[in-house]
PDB file of N, H, CA, C and O in Angstrom:
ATOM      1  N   UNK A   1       6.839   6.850 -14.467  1.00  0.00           N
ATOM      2  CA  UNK A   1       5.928   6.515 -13.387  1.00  0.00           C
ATOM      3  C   UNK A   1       4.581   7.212 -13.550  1.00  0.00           C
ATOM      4  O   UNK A   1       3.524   6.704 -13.177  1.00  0.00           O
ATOM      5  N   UNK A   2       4.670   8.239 -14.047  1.00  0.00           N
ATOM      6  H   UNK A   2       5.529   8.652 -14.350  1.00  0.00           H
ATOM      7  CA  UNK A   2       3.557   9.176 -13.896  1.00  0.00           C
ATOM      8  C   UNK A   2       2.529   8.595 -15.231  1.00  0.00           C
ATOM      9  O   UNK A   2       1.320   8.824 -15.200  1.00  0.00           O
ATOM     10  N   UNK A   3       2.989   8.043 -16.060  1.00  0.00           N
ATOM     11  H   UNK A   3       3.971   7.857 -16.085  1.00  0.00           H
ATOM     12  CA  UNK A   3       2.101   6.659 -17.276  1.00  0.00           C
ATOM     13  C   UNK A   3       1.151   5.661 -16.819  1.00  0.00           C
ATOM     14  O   UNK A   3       0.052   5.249 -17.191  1.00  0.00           O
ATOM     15  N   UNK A   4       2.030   5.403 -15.806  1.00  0.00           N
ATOM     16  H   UNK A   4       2.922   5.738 -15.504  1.00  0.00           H
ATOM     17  CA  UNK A   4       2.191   4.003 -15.190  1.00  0.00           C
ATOM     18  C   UNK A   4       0.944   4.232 -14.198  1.00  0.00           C
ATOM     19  O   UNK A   4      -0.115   3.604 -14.206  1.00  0.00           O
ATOM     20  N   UNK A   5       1.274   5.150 -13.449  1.00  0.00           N
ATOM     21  H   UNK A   5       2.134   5.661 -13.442  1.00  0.00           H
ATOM     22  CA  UNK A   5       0.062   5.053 -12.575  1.00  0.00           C
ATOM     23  C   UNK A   5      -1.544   6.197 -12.647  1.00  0.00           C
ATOM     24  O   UNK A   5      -2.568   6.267 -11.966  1.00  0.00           O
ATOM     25  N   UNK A   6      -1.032   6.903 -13.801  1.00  0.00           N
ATOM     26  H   UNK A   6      -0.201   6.846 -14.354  1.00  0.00           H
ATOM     27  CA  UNK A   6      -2.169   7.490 -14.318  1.00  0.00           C
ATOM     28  C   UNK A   6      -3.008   6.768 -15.126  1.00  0.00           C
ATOM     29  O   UNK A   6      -4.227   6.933 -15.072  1.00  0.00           O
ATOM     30  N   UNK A   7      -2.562   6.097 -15.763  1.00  0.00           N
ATOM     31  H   UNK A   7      -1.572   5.962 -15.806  1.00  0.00           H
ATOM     32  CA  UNK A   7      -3.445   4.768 -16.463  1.00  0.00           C
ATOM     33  C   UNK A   7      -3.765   3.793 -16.169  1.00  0.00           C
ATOM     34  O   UNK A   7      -4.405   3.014 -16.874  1.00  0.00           O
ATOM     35  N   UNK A   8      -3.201   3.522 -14.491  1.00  0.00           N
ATOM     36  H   UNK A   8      -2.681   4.155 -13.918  1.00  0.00           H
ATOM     37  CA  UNK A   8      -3.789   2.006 -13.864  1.00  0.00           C
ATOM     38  C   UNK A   8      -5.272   2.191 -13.372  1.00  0.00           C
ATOM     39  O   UNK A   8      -5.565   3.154 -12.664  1.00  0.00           O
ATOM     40  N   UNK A   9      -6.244   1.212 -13.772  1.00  0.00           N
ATOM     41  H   UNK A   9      -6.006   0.429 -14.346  1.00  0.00           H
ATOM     42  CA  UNK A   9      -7.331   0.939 -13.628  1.00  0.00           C
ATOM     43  C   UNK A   9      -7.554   1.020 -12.178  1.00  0.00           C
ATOM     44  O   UNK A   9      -8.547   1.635 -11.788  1.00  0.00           O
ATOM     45  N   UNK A  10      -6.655   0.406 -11.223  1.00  0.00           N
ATOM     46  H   UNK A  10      -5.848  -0.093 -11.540  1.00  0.00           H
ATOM     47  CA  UNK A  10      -6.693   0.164  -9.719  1.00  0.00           C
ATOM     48  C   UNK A  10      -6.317   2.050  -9.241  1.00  0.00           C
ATOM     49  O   UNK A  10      -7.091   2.476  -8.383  1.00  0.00           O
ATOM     50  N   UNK A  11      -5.478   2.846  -9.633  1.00  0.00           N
ATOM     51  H   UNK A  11      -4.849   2.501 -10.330  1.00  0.00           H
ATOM     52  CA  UNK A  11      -5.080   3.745  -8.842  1.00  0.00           C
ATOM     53  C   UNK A  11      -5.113   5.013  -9.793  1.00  0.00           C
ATOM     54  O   UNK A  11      -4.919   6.078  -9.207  1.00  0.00           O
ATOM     55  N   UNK A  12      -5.346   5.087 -11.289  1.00  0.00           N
ATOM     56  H   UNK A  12      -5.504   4.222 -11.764  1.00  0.00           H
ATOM     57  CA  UNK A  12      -5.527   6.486 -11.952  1.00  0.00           C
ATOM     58  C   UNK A  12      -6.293   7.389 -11.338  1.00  0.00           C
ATOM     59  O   UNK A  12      -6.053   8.582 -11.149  1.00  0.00           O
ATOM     60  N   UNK A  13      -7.481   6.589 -10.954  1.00  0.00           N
ATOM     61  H   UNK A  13      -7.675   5.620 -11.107  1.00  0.00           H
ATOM     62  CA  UNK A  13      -8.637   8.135 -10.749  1.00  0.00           C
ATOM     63  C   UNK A  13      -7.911   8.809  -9.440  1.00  0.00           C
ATOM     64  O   UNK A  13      -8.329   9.910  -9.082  1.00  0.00           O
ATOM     65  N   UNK A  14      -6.841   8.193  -8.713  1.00  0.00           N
ATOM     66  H   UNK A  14      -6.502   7.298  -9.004  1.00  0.00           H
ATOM     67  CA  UNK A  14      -6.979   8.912  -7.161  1.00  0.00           C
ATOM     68  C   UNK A  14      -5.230   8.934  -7.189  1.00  0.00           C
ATOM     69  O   UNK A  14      -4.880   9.260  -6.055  1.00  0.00           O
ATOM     70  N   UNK A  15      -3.936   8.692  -8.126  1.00  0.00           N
ATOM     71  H   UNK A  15      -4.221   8.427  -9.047  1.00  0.00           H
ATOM     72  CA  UNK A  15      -2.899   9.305  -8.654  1.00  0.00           C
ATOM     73  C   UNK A  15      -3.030  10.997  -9.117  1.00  0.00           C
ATOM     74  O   UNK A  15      -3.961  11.530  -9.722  1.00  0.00           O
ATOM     75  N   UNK A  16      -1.993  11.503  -8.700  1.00  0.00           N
ATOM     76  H   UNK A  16      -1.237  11.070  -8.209  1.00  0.00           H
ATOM     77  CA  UNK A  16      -1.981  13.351  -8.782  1.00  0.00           C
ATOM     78  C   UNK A  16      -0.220  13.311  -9.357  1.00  0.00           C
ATOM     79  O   UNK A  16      -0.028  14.242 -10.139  1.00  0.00           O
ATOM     80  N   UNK A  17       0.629  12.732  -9.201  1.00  0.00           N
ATOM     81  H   UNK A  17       0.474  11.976  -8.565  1.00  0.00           H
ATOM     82  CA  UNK A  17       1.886  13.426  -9.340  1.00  0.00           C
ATOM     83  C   UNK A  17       2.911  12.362  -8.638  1.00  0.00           C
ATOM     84  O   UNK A  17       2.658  11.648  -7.667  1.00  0.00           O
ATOM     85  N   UNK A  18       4.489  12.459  -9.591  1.00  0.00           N
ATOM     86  H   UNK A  18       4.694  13.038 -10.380  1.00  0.00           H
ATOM     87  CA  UNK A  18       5.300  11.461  -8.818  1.00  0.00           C
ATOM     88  C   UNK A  18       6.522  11.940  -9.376  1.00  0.00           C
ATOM     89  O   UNK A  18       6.896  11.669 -10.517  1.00  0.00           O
ATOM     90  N   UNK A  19       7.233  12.763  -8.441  1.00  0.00           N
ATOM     91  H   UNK A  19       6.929  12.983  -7.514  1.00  0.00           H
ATOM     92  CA  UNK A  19       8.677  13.156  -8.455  1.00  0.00           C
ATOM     93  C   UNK A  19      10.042  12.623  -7.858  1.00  0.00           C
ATOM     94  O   UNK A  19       9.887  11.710  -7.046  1.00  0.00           O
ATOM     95  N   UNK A  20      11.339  13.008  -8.096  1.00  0.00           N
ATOM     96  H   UNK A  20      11.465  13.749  -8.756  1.00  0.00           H
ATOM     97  CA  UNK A  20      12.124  11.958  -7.744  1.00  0.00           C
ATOM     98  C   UNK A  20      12.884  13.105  -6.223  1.00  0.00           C
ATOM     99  O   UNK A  20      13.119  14.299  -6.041  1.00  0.00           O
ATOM    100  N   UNK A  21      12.972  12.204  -5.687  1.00  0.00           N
ATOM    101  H   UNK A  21      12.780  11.233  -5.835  1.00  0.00           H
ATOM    102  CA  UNK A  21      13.511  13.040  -4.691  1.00  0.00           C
ATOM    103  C   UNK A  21      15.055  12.567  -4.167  1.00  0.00           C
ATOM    104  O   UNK A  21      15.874  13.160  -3.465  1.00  0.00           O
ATOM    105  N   UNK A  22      15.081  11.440  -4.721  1.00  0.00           N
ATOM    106  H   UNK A  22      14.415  10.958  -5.291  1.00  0.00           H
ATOM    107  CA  UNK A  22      16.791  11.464  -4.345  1.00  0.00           C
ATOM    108  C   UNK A  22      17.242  10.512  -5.679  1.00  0.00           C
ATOM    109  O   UNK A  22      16.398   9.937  -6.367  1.00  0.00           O
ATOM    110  N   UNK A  23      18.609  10.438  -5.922  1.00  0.00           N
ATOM    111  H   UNK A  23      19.295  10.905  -5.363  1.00  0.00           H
ATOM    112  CA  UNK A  23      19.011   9.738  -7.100  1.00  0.00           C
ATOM    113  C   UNK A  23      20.682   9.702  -6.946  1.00  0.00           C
ATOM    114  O   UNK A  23      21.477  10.640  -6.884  1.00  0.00           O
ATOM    115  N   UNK A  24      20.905   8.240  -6.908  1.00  0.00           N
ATOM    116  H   UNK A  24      20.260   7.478  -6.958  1.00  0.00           H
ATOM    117  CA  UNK A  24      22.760   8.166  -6.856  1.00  0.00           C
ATOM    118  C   UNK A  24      23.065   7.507  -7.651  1.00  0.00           C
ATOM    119  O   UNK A  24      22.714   6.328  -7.681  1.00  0.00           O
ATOM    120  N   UNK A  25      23.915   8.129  -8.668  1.00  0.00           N
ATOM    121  H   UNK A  25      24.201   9.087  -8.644  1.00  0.00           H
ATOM    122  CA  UNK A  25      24.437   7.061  -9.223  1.00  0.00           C
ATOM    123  C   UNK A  25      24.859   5.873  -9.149  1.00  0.00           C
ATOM    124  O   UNK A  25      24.568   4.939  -9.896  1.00  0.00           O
ATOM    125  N   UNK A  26      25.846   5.872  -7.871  1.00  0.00           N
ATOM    126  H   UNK A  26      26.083   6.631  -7.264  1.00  0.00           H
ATOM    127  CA  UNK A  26      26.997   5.264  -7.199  1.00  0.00           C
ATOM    128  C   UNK A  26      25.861   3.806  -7.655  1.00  0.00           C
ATOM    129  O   UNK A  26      25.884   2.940  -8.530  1.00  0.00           O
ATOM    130  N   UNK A  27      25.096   4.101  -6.701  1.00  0.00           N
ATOM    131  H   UNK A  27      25.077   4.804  -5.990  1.00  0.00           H
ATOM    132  CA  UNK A  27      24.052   2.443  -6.662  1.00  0.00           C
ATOM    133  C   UNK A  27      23.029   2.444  -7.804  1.00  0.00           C
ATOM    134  O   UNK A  27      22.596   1.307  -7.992  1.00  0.00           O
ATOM    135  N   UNK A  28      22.643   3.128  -8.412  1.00  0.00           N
ATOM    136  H   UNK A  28      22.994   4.051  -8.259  1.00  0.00           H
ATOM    137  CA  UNK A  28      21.275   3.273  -9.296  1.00  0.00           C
ATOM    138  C   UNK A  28      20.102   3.282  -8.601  1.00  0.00           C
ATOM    139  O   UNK A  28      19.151   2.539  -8.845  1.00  0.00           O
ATOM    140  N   UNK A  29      20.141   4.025  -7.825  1.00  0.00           N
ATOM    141  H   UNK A  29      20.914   4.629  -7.627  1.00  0.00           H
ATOM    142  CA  UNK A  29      18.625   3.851  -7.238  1.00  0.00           C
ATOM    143  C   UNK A  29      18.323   5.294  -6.913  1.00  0.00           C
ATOM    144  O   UNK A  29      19.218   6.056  -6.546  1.00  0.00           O
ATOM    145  N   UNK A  30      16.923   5.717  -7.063  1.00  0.00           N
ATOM    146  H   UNK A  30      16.197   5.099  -7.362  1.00  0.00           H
ATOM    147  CA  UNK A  30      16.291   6.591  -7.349  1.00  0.00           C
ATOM    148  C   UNK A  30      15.107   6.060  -6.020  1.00  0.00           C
ATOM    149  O   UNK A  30      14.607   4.989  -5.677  1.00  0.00           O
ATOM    150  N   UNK A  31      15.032   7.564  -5.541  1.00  0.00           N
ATOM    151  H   UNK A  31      15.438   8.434  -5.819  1.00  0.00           H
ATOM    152  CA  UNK A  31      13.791   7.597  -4.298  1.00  0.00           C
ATOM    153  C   UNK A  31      12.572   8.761  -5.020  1.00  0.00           C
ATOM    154  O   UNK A  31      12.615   9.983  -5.159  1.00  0.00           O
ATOM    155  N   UNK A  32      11.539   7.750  -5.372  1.00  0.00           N
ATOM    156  H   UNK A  32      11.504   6.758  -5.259  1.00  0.00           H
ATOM    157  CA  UNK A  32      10.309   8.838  -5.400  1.00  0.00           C
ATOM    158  C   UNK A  32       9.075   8.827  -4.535  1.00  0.00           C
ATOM    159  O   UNK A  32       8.513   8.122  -3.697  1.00  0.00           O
ATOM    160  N   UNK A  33       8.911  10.264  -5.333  1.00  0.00           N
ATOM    161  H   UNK A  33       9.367  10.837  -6.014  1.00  0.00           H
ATOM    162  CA  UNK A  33       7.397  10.470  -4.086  1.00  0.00           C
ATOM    163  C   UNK A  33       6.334  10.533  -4.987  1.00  0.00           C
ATOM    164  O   UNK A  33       6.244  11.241  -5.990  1.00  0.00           O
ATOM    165  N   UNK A  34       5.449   9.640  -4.488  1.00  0.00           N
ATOM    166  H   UNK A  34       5.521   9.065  -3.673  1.00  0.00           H
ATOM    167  CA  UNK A  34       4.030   9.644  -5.357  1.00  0.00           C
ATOM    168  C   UNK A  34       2.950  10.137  -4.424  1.00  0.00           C
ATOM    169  O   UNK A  34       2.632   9.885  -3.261  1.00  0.00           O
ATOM    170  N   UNK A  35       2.479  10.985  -5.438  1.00  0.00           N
ATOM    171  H   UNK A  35       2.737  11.189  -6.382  1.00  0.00           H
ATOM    172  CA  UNK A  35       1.057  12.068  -4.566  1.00  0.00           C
ATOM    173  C   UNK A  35      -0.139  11.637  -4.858  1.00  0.00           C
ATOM    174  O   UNK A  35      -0.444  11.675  -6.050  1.00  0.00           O
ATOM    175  N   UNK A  36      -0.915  11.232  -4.103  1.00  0.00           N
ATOM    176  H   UNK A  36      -0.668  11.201  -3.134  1.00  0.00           H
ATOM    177  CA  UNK A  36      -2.192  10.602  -4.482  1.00  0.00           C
ATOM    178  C   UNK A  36      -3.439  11.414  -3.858  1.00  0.00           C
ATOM    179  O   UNK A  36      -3.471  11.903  -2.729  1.00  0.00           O
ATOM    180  N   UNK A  37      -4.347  11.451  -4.724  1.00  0.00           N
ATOM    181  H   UNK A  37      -4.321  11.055  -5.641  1.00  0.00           H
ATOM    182  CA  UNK A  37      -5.870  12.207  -3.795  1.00  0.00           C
ATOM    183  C   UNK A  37      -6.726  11.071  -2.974  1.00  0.00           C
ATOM    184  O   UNK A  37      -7.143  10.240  -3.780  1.00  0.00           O
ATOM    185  N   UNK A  38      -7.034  10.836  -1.924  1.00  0.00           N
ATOM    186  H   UNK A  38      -6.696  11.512  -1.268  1.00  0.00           H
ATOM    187  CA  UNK A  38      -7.516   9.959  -1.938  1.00  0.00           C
ATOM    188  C   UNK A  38      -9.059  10.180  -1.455  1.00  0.00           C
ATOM    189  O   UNK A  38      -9.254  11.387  -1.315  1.00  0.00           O
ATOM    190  N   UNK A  39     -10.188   9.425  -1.162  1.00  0.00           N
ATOM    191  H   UNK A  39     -10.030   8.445  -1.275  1.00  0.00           H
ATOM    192  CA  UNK A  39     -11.270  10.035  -0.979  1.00  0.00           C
ATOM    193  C   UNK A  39     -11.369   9.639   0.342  1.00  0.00           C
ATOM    194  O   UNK A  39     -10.532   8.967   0.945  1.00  0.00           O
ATOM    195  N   UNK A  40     -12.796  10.227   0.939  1.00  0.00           N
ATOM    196  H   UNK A  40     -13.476  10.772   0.449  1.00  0.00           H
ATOM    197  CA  UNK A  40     -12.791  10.254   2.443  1.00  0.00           C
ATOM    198  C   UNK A  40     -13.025   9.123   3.246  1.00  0.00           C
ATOM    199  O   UNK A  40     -13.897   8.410   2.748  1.00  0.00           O
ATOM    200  N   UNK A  41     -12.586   8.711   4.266  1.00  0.00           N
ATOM    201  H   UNK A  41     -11.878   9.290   4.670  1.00  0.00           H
ATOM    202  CA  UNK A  41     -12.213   7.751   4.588  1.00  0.00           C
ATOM    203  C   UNK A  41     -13.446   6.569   4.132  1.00  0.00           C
ATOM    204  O   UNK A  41     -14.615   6.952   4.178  1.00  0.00           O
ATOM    205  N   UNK A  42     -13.188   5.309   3.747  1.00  0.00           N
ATOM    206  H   UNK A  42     -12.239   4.997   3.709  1.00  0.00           H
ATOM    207  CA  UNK A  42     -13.530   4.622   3.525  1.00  0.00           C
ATOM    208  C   UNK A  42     -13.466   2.802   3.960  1.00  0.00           C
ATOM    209  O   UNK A  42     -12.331   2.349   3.815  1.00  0.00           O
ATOM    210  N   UNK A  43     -14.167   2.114   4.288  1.00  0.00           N
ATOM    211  H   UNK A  43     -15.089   2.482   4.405  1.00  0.00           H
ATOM    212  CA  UNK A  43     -13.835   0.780   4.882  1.00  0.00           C
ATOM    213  C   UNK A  43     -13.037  -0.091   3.825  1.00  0.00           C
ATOM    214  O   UNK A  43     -13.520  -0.515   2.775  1.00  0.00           O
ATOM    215  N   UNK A  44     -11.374  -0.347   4.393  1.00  0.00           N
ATOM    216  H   UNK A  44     -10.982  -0.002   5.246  1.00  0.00           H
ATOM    217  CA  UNK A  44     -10.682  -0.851   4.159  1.00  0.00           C
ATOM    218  C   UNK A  44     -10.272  -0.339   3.041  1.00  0.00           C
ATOM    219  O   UNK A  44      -9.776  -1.235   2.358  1.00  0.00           O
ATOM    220  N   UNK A  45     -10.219   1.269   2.215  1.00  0.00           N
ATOM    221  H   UNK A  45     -10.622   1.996   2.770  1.00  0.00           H
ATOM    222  CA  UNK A  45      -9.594   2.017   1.319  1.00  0.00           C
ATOM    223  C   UNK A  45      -7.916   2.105   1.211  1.00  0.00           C
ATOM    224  O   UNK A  45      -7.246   1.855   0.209  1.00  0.00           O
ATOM    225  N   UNK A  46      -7.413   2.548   2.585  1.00  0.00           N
ATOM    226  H   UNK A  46      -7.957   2.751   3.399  1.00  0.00           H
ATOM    227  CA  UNK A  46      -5.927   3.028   2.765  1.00  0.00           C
ATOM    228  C   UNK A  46      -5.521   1.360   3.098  1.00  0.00           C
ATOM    229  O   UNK A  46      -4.478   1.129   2.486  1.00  0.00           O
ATOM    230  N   UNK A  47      -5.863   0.448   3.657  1.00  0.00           N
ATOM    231  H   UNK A  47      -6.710   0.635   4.154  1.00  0.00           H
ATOM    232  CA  UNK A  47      -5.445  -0.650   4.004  1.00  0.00           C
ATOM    233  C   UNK A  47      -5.378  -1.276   2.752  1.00  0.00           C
ATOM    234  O   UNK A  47      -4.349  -1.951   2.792  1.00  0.00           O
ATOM    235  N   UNK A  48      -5.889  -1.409   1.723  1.00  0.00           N
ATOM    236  H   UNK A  48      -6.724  -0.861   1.691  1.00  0.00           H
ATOM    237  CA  UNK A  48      -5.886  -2.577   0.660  1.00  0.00           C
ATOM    238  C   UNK A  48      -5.754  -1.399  -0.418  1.00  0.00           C
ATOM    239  O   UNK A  48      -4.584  -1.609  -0.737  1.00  0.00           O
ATOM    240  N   UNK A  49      -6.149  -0.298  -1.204  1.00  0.00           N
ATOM    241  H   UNK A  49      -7.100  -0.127  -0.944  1.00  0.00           H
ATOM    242  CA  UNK A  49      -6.019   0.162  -1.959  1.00  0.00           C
ATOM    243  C   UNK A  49      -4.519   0.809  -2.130  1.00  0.00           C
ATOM    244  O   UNK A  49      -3.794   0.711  -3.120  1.00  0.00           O
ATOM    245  N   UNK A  50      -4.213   1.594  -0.727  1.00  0.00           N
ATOM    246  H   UNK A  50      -4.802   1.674   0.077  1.00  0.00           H
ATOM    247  CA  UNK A  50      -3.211   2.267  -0.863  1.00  0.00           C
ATOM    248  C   UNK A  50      -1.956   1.482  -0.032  1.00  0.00           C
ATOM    249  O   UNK A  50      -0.892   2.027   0.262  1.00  0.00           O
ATOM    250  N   UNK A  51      -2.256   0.337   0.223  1.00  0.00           N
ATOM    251  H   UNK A  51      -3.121  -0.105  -0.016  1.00  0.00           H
ATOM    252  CA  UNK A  51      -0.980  -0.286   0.557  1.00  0.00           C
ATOM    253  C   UNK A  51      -0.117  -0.284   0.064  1.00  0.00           C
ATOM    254  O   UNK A  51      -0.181  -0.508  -1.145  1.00  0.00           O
ATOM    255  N   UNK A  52       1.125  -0.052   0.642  1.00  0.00           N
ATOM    256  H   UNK A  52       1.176   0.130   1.624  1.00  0.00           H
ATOM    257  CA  UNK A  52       2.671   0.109  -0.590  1.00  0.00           C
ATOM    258  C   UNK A  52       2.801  -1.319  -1.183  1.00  0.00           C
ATOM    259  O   UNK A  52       3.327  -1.433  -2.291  1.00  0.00           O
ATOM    260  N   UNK A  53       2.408  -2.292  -0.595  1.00  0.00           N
ATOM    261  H   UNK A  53       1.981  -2.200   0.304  1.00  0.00           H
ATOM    262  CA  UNK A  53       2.966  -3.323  -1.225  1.00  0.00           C
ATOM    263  C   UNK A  53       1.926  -3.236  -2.939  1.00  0.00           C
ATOM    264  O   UNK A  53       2.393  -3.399  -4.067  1.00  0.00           O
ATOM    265  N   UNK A  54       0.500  -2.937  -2.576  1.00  0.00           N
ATOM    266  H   UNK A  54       0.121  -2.804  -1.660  1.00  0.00           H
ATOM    267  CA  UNK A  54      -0.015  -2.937  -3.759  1.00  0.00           C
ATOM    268  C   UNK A  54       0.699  -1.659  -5.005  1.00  0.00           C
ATOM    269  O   UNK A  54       0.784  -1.728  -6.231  1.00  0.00           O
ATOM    270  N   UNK A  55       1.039  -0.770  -4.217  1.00  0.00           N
ATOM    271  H   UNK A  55       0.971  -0.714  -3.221  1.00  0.00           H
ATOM    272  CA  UNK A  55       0.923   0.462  -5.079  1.00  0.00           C
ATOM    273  C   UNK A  55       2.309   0.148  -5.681  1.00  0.00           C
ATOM    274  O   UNK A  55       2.635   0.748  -6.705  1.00  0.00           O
ATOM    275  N   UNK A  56       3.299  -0.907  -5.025  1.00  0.00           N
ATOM    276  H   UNK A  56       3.035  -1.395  -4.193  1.00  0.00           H
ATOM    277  CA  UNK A  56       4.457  -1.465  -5.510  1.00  0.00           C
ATOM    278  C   UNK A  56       4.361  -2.638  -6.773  1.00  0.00           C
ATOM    279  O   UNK A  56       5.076  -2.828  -7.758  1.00  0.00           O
ATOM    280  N   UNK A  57       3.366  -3.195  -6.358  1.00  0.00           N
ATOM    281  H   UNK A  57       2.786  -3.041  -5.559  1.00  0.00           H
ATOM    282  CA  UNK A  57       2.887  -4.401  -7.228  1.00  0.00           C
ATOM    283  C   UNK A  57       2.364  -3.575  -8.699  1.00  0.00           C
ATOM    284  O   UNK A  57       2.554  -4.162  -9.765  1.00  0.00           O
ATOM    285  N   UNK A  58       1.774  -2.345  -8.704  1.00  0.00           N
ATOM    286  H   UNK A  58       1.619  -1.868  -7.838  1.00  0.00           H
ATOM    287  CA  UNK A  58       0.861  -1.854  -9.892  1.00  0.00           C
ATOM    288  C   UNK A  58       2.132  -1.645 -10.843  1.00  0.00           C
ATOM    289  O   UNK A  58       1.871  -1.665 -12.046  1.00  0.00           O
ATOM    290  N   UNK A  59       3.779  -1.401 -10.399  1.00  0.00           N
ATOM    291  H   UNK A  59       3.991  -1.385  -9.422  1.00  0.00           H
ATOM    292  CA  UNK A  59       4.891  -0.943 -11.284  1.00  0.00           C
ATOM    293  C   UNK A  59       5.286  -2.200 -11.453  1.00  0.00           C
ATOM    294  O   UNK A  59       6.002  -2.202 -12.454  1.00  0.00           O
ATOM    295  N   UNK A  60       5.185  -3.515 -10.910  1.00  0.00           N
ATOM    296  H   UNK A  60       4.603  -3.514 -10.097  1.00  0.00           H
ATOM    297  CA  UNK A  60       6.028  -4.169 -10.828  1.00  0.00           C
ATOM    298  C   UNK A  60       5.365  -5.425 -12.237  1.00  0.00           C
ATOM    299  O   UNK A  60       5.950  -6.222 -12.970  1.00  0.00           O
ATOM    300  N   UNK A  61       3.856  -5.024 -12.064  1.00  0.00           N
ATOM    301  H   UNK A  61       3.381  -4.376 -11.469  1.00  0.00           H
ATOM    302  CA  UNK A  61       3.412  -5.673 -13.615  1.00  0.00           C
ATOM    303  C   UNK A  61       3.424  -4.884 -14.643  1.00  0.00           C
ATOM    304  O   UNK A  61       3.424  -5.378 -15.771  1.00  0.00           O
ATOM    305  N   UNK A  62       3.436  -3.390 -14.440  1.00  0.00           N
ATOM    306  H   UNK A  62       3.435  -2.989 -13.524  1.00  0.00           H
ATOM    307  CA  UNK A  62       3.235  -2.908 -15.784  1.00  0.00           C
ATOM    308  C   UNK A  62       4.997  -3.228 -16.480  1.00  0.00           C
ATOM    309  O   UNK A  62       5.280  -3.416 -17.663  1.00  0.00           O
ATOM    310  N   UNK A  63       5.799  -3.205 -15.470  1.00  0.00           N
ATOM    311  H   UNK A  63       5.569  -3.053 -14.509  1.00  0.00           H
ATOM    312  CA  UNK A  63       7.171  -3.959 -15.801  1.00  0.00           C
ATOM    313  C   UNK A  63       7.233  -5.220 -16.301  1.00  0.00           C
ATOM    314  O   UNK A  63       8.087  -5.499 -17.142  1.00  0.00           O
ATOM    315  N   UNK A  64       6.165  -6.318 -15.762  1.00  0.00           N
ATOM    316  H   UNK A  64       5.471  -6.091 -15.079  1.00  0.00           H
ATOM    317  CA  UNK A  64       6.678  -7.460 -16.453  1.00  0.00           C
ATOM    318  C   UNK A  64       5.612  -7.630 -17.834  1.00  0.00           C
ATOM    319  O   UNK A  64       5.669  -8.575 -18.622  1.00  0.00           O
ATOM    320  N   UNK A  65       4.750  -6.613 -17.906  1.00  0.00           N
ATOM    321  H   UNK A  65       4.703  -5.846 -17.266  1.00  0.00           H
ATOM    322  CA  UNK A  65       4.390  -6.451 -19.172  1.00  0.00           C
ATOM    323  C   UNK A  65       4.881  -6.162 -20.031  1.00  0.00           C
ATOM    324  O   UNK A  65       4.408  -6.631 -21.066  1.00  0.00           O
ATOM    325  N   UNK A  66       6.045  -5.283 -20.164  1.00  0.00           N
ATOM    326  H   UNK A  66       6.430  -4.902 -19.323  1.00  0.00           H
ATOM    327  CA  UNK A  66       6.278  -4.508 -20.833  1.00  0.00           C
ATOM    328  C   UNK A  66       7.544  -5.497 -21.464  1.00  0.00           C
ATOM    329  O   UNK A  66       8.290  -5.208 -22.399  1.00  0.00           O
ATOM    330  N   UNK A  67       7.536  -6.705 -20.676  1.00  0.00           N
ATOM    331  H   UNK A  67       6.930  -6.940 -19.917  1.00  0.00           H
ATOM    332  CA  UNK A  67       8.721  -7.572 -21.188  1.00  0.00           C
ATOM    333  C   UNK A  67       7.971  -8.668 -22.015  1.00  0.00           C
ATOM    334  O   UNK A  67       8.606  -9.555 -22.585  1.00  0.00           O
TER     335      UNK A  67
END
């Protein structure tokens, strides 16, 4: 993760760090936390930049790239 979003054009400069904070086997799923800097408030910054769905979307192509 920490590749992934240190090198995205949309979110590198303002990505800091991304650790796992929970992990079960049982299911395979892994909970992380991604730390971001972000700058001071800005019109429509946290709404469109840092939306989870986007910041979900930035893993979800470098995934279907990678296929």
């Amino acid at each position: 993760l920490t590749d992934v979003y240190s090198s995205s054009p949309a979110l590198g400069r303002y990505f800091r760090s991304a650790q796992v904070v929970n992990f079960s086997n049982e299911s395979s799923t892994v909970f992380y936390q991604l730390d971001f800097s972000v700058p001071p408030s800005t019109e429509g910054f946290m709404e469109n930049t840092m939306n989870p769905d986007f910041i979900r979307n930035v893993l979800r192509q470098n995934i279907y790239d990678e296929d």
